[in-house]
N, C-alpha and C positions, 0 to 999 in steps of 0.2 A: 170799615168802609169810610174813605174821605167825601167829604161833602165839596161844592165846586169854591163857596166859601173861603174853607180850608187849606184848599190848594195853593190861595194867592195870598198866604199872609205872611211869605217870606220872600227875601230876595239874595240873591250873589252879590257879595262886593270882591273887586280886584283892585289891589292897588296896584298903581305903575310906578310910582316910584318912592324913595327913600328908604328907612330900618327894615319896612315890610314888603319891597316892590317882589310883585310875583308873588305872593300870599293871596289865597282867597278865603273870605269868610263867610258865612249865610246869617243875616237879621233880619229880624222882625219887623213887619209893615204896619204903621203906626200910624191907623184909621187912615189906610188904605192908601199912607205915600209914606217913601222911605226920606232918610235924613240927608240934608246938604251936605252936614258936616258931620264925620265921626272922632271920635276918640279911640284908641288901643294902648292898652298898658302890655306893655314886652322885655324882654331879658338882653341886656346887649354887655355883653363883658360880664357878665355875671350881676348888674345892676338894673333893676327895675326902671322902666325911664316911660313917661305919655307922648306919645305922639298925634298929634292931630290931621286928621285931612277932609280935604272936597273935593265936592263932585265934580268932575270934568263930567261923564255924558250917562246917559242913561237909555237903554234898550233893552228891546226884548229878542231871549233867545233863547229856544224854544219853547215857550211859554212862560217862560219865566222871568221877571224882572231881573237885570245885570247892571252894578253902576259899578263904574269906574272912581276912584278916588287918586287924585294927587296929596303928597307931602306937602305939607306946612310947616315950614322949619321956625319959621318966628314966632311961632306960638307952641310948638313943641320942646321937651328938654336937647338939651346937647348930645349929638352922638359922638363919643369920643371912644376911638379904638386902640386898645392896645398892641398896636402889628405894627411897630415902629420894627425895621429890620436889627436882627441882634448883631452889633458892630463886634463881638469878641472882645476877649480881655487885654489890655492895653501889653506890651514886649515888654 
């Protein structure tokens, strides 16, 4: 049995944009308000890279705390992908 405590000590993040736009995560409410700013460590080409972001807005729905987070590229590593188109072998 959850206590009503219990209920409220996580929240939804979504990002909108950048490495992770359209991901969502659930953390923990840290004495009772969640973070401006997150960190995520993720795989991009097969390379570990940090990404940082903030809050753009924060709501509830339905019942539940939901914050939005934007990309931070100046303070996050580079994302560099390898999908440059393959030009074929020269004649």
């Amino acid at each position: 049995m959850t206590t009503p405590q219990s209920e409220n000590t996580e929240y939804t993040v979504e990002f909108v944009d950048g490495p992770l736009e359209g991901q969502t995560d659930t953390r923990v409410l840290l004495h009772g308000k969640h973070d401006e700013r997150i960190s995520m460590v993720a795989a991009v080409d097969s390379m570990e890279s940090l990404f940082w972001y903030d809050e753009v807005d924060a709501r509830e729905v339905q019942g539940k705390l939901h914050v939005r987070y934007a990309f931070d590229s100046s303070d996050s590593d580079p994302v560099e992908s390898n999908d440059e188109p393959d030009r074929g072998s020269a004649l």
